[in-house]
N, C-alpha and C positions, 0 to 999 in steps of 0.2 A: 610271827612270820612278817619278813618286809615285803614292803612292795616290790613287784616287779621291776625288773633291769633289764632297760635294752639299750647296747650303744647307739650314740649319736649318730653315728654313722658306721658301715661297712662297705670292707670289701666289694668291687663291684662283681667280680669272683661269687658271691655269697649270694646274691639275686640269683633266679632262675631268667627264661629270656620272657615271661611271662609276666611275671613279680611285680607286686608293687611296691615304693619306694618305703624307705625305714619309718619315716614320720606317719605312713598312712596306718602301719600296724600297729607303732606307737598307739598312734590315737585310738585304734579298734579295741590293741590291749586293756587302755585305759577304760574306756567306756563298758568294757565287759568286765571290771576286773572286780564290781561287787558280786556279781554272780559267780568268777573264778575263786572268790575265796569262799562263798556259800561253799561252793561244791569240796573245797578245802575242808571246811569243818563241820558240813553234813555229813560227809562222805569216809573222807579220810582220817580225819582226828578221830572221829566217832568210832569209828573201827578200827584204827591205831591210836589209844591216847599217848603213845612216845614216838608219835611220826615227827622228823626232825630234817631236815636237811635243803638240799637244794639243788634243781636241776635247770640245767641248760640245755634250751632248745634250740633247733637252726629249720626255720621252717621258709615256704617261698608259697605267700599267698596271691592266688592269680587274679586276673583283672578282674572275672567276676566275683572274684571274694570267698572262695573255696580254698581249699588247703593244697597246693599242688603238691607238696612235697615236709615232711617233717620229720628230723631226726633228732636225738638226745646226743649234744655235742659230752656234756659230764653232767656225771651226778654224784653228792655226797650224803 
């Protein structure tokens, strides 16, 4: 599995009127992303050994750091 991808930038369309900016999710992504791959391969490997592929999120985290909003743009 690779690391996470988030573009450099988006649309300002793609923020909610809440949101916080792309760098700051960046970095939360990052900082949580040993625990997102635990849960990767405690979880989901464990219970699928042929789980394979890759999804796109579009979510708009708000100021206080909650999830206002998150949808699966694609997945394969």
């Amino acid at each position: 599995m690779s690391a996470t991808s988030i573009p450099a930038t988006a649309p300002s369309s793609d923020r909610g009127p809440t949101g916080v900016d792309d760098v700051t999710v960046r970095n939360l992504v990052h900082q949580w992303q040993s625990d997102l791959m635990y849960c990767y391969t405690e979880y989901g490997v464990r219970s699928h050994p042929d789980l394979v592929g890759t999804v796109v999120v579009r979510m708009t985290v708000s100021s206080d750091g909650s999830v206002g909003h998150a949808a699966i743009v694609r997945r394969s």
